[in-house]
N, C-alpha and C positions, 0 to 999 in steps of 0.2 A: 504494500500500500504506500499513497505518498508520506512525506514527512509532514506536520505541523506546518503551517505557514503555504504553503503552496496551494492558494485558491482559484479559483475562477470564476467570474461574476453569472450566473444564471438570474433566466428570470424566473418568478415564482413566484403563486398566488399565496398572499397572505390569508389565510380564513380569518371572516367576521372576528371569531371569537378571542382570536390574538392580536387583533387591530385597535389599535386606541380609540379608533373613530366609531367602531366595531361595526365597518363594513369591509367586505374585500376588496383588496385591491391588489393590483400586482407591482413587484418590486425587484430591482436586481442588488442580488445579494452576493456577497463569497460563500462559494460551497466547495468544499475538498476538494482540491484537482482530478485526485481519480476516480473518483463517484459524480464527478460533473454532470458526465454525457449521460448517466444514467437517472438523473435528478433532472434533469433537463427534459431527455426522452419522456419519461412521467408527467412532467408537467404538460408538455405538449400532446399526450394521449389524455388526458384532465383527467390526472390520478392528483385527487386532492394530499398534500403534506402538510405535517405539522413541523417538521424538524430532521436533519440527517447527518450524520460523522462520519465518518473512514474507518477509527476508530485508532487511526494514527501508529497503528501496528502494537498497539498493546490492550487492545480488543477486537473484537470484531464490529465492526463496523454497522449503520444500522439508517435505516429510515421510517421514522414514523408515520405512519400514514393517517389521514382525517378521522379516520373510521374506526379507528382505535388498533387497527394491527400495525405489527411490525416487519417490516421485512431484515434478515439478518445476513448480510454482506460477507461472504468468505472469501478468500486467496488459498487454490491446491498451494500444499505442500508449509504453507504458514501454520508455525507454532504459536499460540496466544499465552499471551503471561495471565490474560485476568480472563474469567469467562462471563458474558451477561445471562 
């Protein structure tokens, strides 16, 4: 996975519920370089997000989704120090 620090700006819908204004809107954010294109992909198929990490190689990585699931990010052959 990437290191800390290596973002890339996507766009993403903010849901109501985490908006101060509490309507949605969308917004470009930093999201982990290597989970970009797939935080992106998502967005652009309107798979609502609440949140996502890499997990920076000392977890597995993860994306929350609106609806209350998680989806959980692996790398073959990656050892995890912490497990969620």
């Amino acid at each position: 996975m990437c290191q800390h620090g290596k973002e890339v700006k996507v766009r993403v819908q903010i849901p109501a519920d985490l908006s101060h204004t509490e309507q949605t809107f969308w917004k470009l954010v930093p999201i982990d370089g290597c989970i970009s294109s797939l935080v992106r992909a998502l967005q652009e198929g309107g798979i609502m997000m609440r949140g996502s990490c890499c997990g920076h190689g000392k977890a597995k990585g993860h994306i929350d989704l609106q609806d209350g699931r998680i989806l959980i990010i692996e790398q073959d052959g990656e050892k995890w120090l912490a497990e969620q």
